[in-house]
N, C-alpha and C positions, 0 to 999 in steps of 0.2 A: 537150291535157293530159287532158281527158276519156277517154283510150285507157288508161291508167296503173292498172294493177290494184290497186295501193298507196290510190288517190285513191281509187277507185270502191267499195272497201270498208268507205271510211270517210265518206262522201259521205252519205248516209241520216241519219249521225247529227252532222251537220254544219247548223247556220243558212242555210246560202249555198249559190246554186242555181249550176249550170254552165248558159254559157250563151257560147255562140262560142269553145268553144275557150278560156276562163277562167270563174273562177269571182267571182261578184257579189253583193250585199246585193241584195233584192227593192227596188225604186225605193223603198215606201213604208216601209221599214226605214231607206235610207241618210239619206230627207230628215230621218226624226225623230232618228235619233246627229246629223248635221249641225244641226239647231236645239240639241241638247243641247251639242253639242261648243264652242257660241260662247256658255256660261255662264247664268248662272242668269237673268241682264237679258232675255235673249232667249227663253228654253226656259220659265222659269220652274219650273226643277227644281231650289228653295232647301229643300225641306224633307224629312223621312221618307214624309209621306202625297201631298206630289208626285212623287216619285220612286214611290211603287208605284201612282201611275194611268199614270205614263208607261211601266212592268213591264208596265200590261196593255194598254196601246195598241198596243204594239211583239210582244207577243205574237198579238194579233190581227191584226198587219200581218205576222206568219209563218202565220198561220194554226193555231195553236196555241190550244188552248183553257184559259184564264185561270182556272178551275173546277178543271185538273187541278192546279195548285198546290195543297201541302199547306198544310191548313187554318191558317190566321190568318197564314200567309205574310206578307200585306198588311201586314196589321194589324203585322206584325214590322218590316218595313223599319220606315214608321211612327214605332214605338213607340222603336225604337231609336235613329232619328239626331233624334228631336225630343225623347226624355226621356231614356236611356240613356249618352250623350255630354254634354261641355259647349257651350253653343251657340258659344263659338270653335271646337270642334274640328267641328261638324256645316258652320259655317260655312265654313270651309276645306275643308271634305270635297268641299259642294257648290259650292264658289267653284273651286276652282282641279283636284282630283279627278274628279271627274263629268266637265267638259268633257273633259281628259285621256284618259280610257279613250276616251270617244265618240269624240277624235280617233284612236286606238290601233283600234279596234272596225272604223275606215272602212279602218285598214292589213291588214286581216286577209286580203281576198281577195290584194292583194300579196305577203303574206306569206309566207303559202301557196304560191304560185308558186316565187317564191325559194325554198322550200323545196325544193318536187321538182323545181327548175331541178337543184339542187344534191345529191339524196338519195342519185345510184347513185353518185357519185365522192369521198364525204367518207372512206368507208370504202373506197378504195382495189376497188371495183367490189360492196361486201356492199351489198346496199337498204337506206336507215337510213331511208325516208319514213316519214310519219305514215298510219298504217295498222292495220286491226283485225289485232289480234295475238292468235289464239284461243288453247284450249289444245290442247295436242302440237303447239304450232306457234312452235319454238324461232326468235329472231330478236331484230333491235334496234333501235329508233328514237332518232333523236338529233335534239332542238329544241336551238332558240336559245332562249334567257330571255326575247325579246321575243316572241317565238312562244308561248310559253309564258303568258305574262302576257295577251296579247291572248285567250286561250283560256280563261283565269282569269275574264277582263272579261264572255266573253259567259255564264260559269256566273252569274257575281253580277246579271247582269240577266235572268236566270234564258232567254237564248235556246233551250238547248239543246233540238230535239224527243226526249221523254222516253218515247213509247208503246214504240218501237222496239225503245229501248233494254231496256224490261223484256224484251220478248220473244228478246230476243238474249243473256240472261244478264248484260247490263250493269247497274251500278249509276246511280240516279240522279248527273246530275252537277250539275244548277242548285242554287244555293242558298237555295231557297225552302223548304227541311225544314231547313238552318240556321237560319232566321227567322222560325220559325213555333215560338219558344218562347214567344210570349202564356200560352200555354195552360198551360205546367207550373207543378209548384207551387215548385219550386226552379230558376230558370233564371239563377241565375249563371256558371255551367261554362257554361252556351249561350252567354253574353253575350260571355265571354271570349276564347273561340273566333272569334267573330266578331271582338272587335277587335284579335287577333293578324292576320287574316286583311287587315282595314281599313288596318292599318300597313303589311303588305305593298303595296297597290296606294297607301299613298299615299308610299313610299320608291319604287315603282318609277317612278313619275311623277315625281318629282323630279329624277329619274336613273337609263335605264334599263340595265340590265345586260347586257354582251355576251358572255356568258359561253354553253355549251352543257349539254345535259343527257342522258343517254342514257339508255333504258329497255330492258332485255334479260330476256326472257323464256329459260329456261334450264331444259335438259329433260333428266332422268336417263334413260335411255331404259328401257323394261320389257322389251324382248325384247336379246337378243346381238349387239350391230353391230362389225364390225373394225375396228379404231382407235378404240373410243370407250368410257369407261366404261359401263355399263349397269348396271340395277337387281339387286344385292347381294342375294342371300337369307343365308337364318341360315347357311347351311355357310360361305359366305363369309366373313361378320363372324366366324364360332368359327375358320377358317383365319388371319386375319390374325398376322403377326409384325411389321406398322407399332408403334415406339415410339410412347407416346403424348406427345404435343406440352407446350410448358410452360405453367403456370397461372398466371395473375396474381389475387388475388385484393382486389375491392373493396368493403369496408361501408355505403363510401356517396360519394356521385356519381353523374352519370347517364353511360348510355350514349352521348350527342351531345355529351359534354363529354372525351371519351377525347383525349388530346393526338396521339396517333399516326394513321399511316394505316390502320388496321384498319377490316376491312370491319363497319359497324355492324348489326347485326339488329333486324329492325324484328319485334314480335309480330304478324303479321298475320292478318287474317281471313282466309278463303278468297276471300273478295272485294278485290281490290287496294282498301286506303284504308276497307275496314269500314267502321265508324261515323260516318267523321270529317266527313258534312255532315249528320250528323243529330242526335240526343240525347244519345249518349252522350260518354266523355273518358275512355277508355283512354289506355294509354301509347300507341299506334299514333297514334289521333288526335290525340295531342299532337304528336307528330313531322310528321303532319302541316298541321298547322296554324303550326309554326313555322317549316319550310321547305315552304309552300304549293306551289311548283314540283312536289313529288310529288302533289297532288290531278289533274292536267294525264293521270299514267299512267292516272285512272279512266276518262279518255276513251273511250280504246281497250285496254283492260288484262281481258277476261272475268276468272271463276274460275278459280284453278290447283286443279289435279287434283294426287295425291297425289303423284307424282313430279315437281313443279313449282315453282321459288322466281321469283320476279323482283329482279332488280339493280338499282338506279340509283346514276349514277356522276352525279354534277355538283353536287345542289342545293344549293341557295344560305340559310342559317340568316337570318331576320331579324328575330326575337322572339325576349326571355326570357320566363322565363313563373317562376311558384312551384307549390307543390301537386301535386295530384295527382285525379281523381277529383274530390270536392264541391268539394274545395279550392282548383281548378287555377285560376289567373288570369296573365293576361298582365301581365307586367313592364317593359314599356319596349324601346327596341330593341337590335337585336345585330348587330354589324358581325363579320360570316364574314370571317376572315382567313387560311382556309386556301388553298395554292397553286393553280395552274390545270398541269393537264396539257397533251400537245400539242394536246390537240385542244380546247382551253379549255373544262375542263369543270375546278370545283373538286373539290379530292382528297376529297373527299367519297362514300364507299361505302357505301350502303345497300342491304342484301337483307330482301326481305321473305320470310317461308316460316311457313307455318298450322299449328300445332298440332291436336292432335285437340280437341277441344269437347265438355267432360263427360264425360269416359273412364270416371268412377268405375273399378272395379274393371276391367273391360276393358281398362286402361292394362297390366296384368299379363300378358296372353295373348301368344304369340310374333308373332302379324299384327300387333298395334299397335306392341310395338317395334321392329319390322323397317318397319313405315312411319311409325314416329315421325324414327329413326335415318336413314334414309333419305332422308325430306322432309330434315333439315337437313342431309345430305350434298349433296343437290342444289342446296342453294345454298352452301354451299363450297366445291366444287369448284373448279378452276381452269375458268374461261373460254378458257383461252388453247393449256393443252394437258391432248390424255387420256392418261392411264395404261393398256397392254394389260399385264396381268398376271394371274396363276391367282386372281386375285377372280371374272374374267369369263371364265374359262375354262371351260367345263363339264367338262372331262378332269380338270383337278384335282381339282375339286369329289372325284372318287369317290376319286382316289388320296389326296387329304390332304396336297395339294404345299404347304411352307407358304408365306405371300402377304408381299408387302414393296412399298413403296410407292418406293423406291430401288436398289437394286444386282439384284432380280429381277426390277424394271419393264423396257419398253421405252417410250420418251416417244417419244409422237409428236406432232409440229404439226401443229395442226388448221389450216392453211393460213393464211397470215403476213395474208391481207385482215381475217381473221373476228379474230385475236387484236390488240386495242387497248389492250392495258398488258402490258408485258412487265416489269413489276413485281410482279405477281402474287405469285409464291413468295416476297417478303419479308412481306407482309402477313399478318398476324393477323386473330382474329378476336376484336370486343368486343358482348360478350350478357350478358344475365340469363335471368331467370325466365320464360323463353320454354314458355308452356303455362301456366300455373300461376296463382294469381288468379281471375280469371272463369272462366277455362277450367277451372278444377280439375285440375290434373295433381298429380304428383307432384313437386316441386322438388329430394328426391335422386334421384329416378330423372333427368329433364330433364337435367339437370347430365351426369350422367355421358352419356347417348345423345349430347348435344352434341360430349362431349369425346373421346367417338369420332369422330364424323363431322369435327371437324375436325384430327384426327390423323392420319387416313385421307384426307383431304384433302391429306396435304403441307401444312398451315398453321402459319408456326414456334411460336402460341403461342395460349392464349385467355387475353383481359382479361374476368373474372369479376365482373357488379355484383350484390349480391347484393339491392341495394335492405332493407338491414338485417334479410331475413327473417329471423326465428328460428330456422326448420328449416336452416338453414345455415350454423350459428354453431360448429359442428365441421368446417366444409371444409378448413378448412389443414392438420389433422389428416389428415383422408384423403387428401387429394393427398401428406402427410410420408410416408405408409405406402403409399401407392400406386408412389411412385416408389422408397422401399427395398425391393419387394419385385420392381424390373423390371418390371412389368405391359406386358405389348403391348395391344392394340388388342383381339386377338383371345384375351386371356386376361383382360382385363376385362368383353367382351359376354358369357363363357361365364359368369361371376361372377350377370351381371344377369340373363342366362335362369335362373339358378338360384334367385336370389334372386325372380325373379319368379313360378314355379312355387311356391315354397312358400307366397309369400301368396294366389295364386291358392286354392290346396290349405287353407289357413288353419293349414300348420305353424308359422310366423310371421307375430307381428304387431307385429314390429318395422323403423323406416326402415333404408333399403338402408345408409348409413353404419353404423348399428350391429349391423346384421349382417355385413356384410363386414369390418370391423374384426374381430368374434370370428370370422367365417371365416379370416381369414389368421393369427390368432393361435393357432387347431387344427391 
């Protein structure tokens, strides 16, 4: 099994040593989960501040240095299941919880097996193992939820070696900078986080989930490949005659609450999962902490490059939550009752794709729209099949052929192993204020680059949240006059380059809605 190029990539940054041909807990790892796994009478891990002398025993039995935890780490476990909880709920944590993982933590080299017994033949011959997935390095991995969960178990006892990972462009994955909020001066949003997190492992111990989850890294390409969309410049987007797609528009509701199966957009960092084991409570890190299964892609997930979105199709919702930011606090649980595809993964579609970060006035220039537009076409796109048409032609480009995403296409299947929903073309897409908030974007501009890319996507529609911004309280207006005036795809980008040039230029300094409105009205 040690032969497996899948394994070997991802092995460094794994707890467990190969050793005859499988993979094993170091002896002095297995015996301390095995004292822990037979409960608190035996182990003596009844409380916060025993549990993180057993975090640094087990650390030093990996050889891993206990020092490298972020600071008051300790001091977090700790503080939180001895003052933070009620002593029933810490009680049960370490009664019946703790053994559990421990038992779960000893499956893990098993697990593993089972896996890449089974990685080249789920996907009908495509490799779906657990493996570093870099960037330009389009592909998919697909866990089991138990797999998944075991992998969760060894972040929260913070196993993971961590030196590695920084040098590899990987994000911290243990949870020891989730629990090390002693030190802030407001750490309720930390607390909370954590016990969305806490309900997940003690709902999966109760009952663990057999469900699958898959993670697809998904690449627009930059240069001209035959049979495969590739990266769009401005001539392009100003060619298109794709109509643009229809709008739903939402005041208020969230994104994860959408009734349909549209693909959900996550706001994400450049780093798959951002902030979400650390201080902050973005929208990202709300999502992920309420479906914890996506913390699993930071495993193996580097940074996406500008032409790059990630997918995940499966995860499983198991906290409400309220708020937002200072506000955000977990509410209790959430039974996901959405269906299971064939390959038991629930209809759950989340794509994550990064906004620029602080654009100020730069958001204006033609390179950021053309890679704002762009990032979120690359996760639109269909997975299943590409469009060849004079978007990607260069012959057109000079003659001014004009582009159509139907009757001028040629579709072609990108080969029946790699496409695993041939659902695809019914699916929407539901997003907000993707960029905007911390990132500082522009929220009319965002809006519309979106509602390109997923018109040009072939996606029959976008579900609009606007999260009650302000600056977006004339949108239904614009979509009224957008759609009497016919607008294609490529007679709205020619609107926004125009409209972006003048505030560039400071001929205007008015939002893209109220310019384009008196634009169409001249």
């Amino acid at each position: 099994m040690e032969q497996r190029t899948d394994l070997r990539s991802i092995l460094q940054y794994l707890p467990l040593v190969a050793q005859s041909s499988s993979l094993v807990w170091p002896p002095s790892v297995e015996e301390e989960l095995q004292t822990m796994s037979r409960g608190p009478s035996e182990s003596m891990v009844n409380s916060g501040e025993a549990l993180a002398l057993h975090i640094t025993d087990i650390q030093k039995s990996l050889s891993l240095n206990a020092s490298d935890l972020a600071p008051y780490a300790l001091q977090g476990y700790a503080l939180f299941f001895d003052k933070k909880i009620s002593r029933e709920e810490s009680a049960n944590f370490f009664g019946e919880v703790v053994p559990a993982l421990c038992r779960l933590l000893l499956q893990l080299p098993s697990l593993l097996e089972k896996h890449y017994q089974k990685a080249d033949h789920v996907l009908d011959g495509v490799t779906s193992g657990l493996r570093l997935l870099g960037p330009q390095e389009a592909g998919i991995v697909l866990l089991s939820q138990e797999l998944i969960a075991a992998l969760l178990a060894c972040s929260f006892f913070c196993l993971f070696p961590e030196v590695d990972r920084r040098l590899n462009k990987l994000q911290g994955i243990n949870f020891d900078r989730l629990f090390s909020f002693p030190y802030m001066r407001d750490c309720t949003k930390q607390e909370n986080k954590i016990k969305c997190l806490i309900h997940y492992f003690r709902r999966i111990c109760r009952c663990m989930p057999t469900g699958f989850v898959s993670f697809e890294r998904k690449i627009l390409p930059l240069e001209y490949l035959p049979h495969f969309v590739s990266y769009p410049g401005a001539d392009s987007w100003a060619n298109s005659v794709t109509p643009l797609c229809s709008i739903e528009v939402h005041t208020s509701g969230a994104i994860e609450d959408q009734p349909g199966e549209a693909l959900e957009v996550d706001f994400a960092d450049e780093f798959f999962g951002g902030l979400t084991l650390s201080y902050d409570t973005l929208q990202e890190e709300i999502r992920f902490v309420i479906n914890p299964e996506l913390i699993a892609g930071m495993i193996f997930l580097p940074r996406m490059d500008a032409n790059e979105a990630i997918e995940i199709v499966g995860v499983e919702r198991f906290s409400r939550y309220t708020g937002y930011g200072p506000s955000f606090q977990y509410a209790g649980d959430y039974t996901d009752k959405k269906d299971l595809d064939i390959f038991k993964r629930r209809k759950t579609r989340v794509i994550a794709i990064d906004a620029m970060p602080g654009p100020g006035m730069g958001q204006y220039k033609l390179d950021a729209l053309i890679r704002e537009v762009n990032k979120a076409f690359s996760g639109y796109m269909h997975q299943c099949k590409y469009k060849i048409d004079v978007m990607h032609q260069p012959e057109a480009l000079s003659s001014h052929v004009p582009l159509t995403s139907d009757s001028a296409s040629q579709v072609i299947e990108s080969s029946d192993r790699w496409c695993i929903d041939h659902e695809e073309k019914k699916i929407g897409v539901a997003t907000g204020n993707w960029g905007c908030g911390v990132f500082g974007g522009d929220p009319e501009l965002k809006i519309m680059l979106q509602w390109l890319a997923i018109s040009q996507s072939g996606r029959p529609f976008m579900s609009y949240y606007t999260f009650g911004l302000q600056a977006l309280q004339n949108l239904n207006q614009v979509i009224e006059r957008v759609a009497l005036q016919e607008m294609t795809v490529g007679d709205l980008w020619k609107k926004l380059v125009e409209y972006s040039s003048e505030r560039l230029s400071r001929r205007t300094w008015l939002g893209f809605f109220s310019w384009l409105m008196t634009s169409l009205s001249t």
